[in-house]
Jmol script that loads the backbone (N, CA, C; Angstrom):
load data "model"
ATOM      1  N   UNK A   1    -136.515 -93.873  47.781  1.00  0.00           N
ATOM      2  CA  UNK A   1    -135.739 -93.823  49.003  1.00  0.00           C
ATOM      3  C   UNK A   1    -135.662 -92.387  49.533  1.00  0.00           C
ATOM      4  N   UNK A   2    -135.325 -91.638  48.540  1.00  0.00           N
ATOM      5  CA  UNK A   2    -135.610 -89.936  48.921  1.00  0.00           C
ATOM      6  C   UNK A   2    -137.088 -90.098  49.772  1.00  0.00           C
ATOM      7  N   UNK A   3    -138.030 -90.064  49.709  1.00  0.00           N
ATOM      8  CA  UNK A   3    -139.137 -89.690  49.611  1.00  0.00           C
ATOM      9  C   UNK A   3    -139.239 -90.237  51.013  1.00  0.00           C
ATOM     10  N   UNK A   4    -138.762 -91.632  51.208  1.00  0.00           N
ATOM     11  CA  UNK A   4    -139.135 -92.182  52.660  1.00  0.00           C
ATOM     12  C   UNK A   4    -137.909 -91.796  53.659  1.00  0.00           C
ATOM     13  N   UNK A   5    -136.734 -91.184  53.364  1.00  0.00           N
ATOM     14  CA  UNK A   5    -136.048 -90.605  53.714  1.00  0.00           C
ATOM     15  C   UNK A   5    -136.564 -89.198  54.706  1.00  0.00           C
ATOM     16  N   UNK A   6    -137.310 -88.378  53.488  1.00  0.00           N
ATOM     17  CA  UNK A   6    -137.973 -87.132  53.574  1.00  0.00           C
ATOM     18  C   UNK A   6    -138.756 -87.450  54.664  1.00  0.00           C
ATOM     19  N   UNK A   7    -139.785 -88.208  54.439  1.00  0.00           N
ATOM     20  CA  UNK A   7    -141.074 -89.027  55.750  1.00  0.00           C
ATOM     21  C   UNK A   7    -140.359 -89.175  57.237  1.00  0.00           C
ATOM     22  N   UNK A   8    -139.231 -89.626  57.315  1.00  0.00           N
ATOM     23  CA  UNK A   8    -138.474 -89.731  58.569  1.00  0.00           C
ATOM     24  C   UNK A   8    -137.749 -88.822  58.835  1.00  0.00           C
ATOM     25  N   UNK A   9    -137.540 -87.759  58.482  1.00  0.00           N
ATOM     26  CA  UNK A   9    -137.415 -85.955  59.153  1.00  0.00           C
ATOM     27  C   UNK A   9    -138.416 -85.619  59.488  1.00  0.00           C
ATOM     28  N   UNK A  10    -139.397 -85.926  58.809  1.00  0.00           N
ATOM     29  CA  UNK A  10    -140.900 -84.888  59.123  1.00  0.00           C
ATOM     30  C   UNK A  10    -141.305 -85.836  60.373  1.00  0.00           C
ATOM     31  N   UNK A  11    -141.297 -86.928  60.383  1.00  0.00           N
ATOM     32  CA  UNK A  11    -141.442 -87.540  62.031  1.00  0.00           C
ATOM     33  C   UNK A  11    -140.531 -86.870  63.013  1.00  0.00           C
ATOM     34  N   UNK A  12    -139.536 -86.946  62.711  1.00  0.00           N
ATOM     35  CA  UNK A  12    -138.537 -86.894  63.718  1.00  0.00           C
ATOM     36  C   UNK A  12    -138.659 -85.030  64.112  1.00  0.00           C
ATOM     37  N   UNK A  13    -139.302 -84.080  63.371  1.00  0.00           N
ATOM     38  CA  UNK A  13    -139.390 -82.586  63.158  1.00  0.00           C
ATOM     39  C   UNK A  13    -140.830 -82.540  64.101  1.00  0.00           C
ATOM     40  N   UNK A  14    -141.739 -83.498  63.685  1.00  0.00           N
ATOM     41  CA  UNK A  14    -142.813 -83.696  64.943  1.00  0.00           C
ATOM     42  C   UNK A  14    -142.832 -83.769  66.003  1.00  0.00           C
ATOM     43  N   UNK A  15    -142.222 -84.707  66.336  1.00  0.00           N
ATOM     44  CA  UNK A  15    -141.674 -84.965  67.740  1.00  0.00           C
ATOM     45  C   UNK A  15    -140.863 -84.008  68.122  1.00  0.00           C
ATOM     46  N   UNK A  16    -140.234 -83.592  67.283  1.00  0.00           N
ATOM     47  CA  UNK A  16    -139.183 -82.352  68.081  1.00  0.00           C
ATOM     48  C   UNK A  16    -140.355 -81.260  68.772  1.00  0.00           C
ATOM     49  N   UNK A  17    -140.880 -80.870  67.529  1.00  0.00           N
ATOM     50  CA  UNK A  17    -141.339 -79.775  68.008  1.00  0.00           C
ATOM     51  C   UNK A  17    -142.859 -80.237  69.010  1.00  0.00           C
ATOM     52  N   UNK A  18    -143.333 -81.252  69.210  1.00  0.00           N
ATOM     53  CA  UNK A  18    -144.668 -81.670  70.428  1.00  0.00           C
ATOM     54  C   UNK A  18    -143.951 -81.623  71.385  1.00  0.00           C
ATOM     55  N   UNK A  19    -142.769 -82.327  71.883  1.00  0.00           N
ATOM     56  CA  UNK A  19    -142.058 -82.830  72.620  1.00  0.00           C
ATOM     57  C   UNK A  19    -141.521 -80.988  73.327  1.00  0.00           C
ATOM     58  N   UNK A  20    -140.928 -79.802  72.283  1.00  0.00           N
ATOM     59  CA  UNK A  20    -140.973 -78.477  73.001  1.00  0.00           C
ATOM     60  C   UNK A  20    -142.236 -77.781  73.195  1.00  0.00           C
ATOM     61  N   UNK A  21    -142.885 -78.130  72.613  1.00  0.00           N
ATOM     62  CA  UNK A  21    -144.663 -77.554  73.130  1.00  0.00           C
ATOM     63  C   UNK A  21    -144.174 -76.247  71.613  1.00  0.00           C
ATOM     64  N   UNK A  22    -143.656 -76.293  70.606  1.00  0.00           N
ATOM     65  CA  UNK A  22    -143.493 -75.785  69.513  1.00  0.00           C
ATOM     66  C   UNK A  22    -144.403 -75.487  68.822  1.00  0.00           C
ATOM     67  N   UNK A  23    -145.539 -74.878  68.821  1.00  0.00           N
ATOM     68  CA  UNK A  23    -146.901 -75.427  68.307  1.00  0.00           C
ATOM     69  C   UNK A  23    -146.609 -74.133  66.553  1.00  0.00           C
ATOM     70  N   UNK A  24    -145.928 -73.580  66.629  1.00  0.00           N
ATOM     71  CA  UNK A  24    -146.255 -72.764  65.321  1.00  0.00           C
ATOM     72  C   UNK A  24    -144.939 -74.160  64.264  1.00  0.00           C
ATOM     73  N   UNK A  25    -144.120 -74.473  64.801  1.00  0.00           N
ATOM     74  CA  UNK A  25    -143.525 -75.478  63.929  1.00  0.00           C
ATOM     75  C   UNK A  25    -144.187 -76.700  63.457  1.00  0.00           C
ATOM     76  N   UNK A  26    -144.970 -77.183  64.900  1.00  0.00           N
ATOM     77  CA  UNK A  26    -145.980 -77.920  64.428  1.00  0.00           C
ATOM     78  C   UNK A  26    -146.858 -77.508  62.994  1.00  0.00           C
ATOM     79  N   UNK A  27    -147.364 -76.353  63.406  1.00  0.00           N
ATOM     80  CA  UNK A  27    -148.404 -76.249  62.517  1.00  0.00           C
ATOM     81  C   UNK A  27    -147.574 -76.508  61.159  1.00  0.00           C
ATOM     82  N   UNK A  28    -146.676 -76.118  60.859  1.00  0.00           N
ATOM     83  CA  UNK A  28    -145.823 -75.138  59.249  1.00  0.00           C
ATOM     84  C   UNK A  28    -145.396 -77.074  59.140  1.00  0.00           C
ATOM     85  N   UNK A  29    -145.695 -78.339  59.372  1.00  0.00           N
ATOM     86  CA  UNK A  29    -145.363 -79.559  59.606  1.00  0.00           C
ATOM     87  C   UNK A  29    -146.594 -80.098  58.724  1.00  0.00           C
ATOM     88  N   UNK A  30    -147.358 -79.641  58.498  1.00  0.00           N
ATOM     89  CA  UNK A  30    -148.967 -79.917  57.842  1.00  0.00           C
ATOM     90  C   UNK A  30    -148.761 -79.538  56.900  1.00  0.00           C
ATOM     91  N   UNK A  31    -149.450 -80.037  55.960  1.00  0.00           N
ATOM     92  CA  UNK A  31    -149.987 -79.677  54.569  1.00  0.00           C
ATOM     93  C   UNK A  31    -151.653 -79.173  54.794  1.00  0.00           C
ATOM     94  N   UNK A  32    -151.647 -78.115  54.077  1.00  0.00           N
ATOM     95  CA  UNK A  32    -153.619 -77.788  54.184  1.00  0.00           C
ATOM     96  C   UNK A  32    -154.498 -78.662  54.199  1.00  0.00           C
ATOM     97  N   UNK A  33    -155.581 -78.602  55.235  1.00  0.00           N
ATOM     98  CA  UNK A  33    -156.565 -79.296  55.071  1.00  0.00           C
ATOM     99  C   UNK A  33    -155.737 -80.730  55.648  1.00  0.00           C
ATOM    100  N   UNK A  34    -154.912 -81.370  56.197  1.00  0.00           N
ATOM    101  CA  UNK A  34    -154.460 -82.799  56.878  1.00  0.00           C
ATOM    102  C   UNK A  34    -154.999 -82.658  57.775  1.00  0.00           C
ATOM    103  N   UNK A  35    -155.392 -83.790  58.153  1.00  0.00           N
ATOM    104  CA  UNK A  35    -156.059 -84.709  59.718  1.00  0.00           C
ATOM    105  C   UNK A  35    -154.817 -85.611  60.111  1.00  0.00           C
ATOM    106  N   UNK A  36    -155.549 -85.762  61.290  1.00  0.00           N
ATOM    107  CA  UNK A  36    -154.206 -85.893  62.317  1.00  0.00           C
ATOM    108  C   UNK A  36    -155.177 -87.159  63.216  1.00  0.00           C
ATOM    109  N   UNK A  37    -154.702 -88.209  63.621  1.00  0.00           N
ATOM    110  CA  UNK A  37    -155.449 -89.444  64.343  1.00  0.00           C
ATOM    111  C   UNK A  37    -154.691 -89.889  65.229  1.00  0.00           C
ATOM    112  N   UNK A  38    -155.026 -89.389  66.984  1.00  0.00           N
ATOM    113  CA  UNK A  38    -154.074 -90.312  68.243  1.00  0.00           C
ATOM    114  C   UNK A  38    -154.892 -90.734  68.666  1.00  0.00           C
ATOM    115  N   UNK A  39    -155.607 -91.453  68.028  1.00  0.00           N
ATOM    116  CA  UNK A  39    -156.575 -92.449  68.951  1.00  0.00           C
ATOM    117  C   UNK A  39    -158.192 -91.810  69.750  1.00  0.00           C
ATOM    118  N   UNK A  40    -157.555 -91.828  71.049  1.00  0.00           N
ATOM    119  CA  UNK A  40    -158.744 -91.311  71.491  1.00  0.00           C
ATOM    120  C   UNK A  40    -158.275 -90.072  72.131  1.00  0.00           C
ATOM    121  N   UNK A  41    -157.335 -90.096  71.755  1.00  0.00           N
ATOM    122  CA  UNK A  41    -156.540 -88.231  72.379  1.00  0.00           C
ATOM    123  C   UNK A  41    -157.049 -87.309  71.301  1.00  0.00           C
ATOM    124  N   UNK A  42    -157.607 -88.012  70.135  1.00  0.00           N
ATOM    125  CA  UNK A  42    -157.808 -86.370  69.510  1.00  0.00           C
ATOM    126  C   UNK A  42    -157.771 -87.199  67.872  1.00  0.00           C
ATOM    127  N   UNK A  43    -158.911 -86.527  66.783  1.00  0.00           N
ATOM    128  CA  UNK A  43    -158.435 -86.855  66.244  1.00  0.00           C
ATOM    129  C   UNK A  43    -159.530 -86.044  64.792  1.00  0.00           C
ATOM    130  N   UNK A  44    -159.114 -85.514  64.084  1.00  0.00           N
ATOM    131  CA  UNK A  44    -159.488 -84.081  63.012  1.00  0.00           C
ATOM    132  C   UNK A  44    -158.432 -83.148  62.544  1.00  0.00           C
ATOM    133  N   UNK A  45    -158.730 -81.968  62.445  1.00  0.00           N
ATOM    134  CA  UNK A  45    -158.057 -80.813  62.216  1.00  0.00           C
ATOM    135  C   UNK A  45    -156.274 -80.774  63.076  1.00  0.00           C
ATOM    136  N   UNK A  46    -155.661 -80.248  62.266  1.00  0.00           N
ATOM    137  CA  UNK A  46    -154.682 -79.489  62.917  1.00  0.00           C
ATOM    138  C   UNK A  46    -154.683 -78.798  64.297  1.00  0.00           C
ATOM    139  N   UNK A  47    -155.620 -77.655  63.879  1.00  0.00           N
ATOM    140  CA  UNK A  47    -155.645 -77.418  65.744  1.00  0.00           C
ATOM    141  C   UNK A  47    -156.113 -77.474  66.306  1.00  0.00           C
ATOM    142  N   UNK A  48    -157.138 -78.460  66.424  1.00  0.00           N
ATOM    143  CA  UNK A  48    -157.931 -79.640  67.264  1.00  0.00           C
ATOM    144  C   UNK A  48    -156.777 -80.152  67.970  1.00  0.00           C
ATOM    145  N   UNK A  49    -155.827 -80.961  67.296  1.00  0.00           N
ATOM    146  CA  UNK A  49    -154.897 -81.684  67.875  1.00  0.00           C
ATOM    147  C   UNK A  49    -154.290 -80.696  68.880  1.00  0.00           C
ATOM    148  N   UNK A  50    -153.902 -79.391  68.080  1.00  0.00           N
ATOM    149  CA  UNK A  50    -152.753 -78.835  68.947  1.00  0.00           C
ATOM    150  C   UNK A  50    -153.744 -78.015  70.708  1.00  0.00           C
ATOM    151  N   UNK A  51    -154.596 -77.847  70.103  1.00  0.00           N
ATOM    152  CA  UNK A  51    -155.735 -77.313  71.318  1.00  0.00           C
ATOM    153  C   UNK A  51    -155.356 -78.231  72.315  1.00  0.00           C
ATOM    154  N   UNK A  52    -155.412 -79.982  72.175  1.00  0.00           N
ATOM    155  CA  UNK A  52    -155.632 -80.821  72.936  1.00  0.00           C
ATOM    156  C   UNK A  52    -154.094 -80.584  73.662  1.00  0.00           C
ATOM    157  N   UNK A  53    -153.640 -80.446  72.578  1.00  0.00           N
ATOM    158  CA  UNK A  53    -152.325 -80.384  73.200  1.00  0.00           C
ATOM    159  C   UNK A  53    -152.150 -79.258  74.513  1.00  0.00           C
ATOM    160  N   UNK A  54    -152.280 -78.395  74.132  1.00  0.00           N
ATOM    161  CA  UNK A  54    -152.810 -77.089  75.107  1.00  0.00           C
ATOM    162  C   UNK A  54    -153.233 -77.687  76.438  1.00  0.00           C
ATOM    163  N   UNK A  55    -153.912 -78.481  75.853  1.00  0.00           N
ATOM    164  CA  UNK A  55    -154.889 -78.361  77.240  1.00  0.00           C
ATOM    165  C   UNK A  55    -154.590 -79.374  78.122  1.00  0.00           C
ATOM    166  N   UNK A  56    -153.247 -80.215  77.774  1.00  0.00           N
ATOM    167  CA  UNK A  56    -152.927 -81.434  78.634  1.00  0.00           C
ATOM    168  C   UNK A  56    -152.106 -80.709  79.122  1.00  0.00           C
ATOM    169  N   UNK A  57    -150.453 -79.861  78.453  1.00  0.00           N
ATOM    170  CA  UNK A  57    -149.804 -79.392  79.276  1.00  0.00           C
ATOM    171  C   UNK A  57    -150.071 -79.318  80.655  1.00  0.00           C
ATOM    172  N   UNK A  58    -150.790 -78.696  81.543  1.00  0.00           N
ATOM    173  CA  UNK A  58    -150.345 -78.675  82.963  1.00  0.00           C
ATOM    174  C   UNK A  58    -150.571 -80.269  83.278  1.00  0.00           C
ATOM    175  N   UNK A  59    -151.205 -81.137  83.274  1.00  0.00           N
ATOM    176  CA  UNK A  59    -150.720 -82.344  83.454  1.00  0.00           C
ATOM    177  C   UNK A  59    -149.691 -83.741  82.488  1.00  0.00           C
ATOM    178  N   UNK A  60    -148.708 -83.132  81.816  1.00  0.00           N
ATOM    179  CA  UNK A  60    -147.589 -83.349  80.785  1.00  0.00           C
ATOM    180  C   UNK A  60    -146.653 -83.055  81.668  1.00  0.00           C
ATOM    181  N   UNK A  61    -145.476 -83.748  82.540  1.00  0.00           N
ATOM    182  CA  UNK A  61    -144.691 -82.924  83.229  1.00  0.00           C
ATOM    183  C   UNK A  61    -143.201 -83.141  82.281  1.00  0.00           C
ATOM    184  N   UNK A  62    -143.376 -84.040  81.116  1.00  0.00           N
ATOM    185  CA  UNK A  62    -142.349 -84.433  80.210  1.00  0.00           C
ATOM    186  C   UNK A  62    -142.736 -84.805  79.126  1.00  0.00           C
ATOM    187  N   UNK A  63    -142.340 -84.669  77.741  1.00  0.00           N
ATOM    188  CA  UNK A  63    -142.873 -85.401  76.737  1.00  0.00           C
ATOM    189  C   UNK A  63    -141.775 -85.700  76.250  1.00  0.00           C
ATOM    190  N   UNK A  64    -141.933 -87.016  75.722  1.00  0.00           N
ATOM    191  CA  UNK A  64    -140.583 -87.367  74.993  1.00  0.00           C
ATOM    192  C   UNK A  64    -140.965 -88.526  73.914  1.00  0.00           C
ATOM    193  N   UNK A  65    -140.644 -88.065  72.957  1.00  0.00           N
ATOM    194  CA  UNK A  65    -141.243 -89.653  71.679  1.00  0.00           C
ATOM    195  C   UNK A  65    -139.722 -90.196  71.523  1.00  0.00           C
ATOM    196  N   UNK A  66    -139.983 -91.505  71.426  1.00  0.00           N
ATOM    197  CA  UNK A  66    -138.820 -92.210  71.181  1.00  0.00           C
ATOM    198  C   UNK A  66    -140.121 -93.218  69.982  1.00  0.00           C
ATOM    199  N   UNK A  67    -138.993 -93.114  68.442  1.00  0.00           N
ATOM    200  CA  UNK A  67    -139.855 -93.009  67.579  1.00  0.00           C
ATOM    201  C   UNK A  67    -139.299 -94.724  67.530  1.00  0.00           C
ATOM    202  N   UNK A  68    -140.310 -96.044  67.435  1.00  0.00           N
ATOM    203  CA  UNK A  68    -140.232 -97.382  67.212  1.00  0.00           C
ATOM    204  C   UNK A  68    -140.006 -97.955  65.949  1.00  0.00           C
ATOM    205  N   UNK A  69    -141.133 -97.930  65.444  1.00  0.00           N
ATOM    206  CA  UNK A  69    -141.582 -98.824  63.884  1.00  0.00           C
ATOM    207  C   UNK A  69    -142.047 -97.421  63.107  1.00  0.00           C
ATOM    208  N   UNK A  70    -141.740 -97.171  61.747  1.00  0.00           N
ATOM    209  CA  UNK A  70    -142.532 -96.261  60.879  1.00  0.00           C
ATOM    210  C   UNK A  70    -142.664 -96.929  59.558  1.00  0.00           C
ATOM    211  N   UNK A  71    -143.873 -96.876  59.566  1.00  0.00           N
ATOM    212  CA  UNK A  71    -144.479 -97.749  58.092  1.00  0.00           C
ATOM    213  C   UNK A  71    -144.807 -96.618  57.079  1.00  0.00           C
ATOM    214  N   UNK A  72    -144.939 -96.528  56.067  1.00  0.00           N
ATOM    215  CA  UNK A  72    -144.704 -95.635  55.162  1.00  0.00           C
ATOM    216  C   UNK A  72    -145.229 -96.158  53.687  1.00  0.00           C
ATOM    217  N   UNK A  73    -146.166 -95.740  53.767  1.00  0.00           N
ATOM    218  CA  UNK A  73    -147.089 -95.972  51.967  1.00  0.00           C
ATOM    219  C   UNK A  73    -146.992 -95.248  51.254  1.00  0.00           C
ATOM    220  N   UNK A  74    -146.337 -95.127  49.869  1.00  0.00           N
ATOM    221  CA  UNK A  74    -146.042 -94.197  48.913  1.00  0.00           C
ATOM    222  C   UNK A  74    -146.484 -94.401  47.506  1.00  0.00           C
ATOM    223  N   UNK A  75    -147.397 -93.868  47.116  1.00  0.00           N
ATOM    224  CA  UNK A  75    -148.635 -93.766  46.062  1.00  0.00           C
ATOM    225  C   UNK A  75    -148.638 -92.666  44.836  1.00  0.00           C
ATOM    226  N   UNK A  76    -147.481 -92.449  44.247  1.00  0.00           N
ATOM    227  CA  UNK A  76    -147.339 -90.928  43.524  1.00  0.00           C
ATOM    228  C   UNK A  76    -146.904 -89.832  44.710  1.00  0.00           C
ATOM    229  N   UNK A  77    -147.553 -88.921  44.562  1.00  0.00           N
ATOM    230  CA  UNK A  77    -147.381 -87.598  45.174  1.00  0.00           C
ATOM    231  C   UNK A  77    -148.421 -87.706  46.482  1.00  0.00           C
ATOM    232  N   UNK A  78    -148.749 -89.019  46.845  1.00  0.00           N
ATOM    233  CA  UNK A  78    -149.832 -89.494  48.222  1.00  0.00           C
ATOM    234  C   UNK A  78    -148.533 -90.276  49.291  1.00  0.00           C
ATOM    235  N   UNK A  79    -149.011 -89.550  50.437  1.00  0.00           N
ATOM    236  CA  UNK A  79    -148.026 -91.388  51.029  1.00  0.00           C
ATOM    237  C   UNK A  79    -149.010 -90.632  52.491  1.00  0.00           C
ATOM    238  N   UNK A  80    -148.879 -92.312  52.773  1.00  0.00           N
ATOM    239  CA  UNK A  80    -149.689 -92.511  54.189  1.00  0.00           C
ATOM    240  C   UNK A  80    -148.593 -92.854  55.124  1.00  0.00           C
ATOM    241  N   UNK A  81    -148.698 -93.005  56.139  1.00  0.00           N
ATOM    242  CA  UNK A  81    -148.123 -93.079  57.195  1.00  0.00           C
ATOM    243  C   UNK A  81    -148.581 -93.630  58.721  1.00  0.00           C
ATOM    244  N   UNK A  82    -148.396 -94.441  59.589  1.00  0.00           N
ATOM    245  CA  UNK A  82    -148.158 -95.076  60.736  1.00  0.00           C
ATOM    246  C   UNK A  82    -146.999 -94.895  61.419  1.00  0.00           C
ATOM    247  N   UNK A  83    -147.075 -94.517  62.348  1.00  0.00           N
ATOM    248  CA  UNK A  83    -145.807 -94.471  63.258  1.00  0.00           C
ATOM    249  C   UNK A  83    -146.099 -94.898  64.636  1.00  0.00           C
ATOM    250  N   UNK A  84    -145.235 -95.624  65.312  1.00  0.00           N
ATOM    251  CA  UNK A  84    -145.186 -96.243  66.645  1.00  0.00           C
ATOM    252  C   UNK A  84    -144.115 -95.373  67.028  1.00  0.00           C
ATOM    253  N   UNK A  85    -144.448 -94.950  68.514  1.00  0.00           N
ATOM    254  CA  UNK A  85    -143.874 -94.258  69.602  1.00  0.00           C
ATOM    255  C   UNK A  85    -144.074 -94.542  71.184  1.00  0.00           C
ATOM    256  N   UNK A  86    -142.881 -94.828  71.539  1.00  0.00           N
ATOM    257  CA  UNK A  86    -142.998 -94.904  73.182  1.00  0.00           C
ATOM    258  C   UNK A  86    -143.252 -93.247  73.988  1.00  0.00           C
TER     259      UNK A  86
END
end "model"
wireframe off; spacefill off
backbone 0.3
color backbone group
């Protein structure tokens, strides 16, 4: 319960910081070497993602996650993750 506890700050610490265009909190949000998958918005490296991110701003006039469903796989010291966002 800790652990999936823990998983739903680090969402909710994501969104905080995409949602301020936060990109060094973002980063310190990763573990080395994680990939990151939005579909067809982007999907590799750390700052691949955040580049993309970069580069939508001037057409972003708001971001806001309102966090839905979070599914959460926990495997030892592994856990996967899914999250739905409006």
């Amino acid at each position: 319960m800790l652990a999936r506890d823990e998983l739903q700050q680090l969402v909710s610490a994501y969104c905080r910081a995409v949602d301020r265009a936060d990109y060094d909190t973002l980063r310190s949000l990763y573990h080395p070497g994680a990939t990151d998958s939005h579909g067809s918005f982007s999907a590799g490296g750390v700052e691949q993602f955040i580049a993309q991110l970069v580069a939508a701003e001037p057409y972003v006039r708001v971001s806001q996650h309102n966090i839905t469903t979070t599914n959460f796989t926990l495997e030892g010291h592994l856990a996967r993750g899914e999250i739905y966002c409006l």
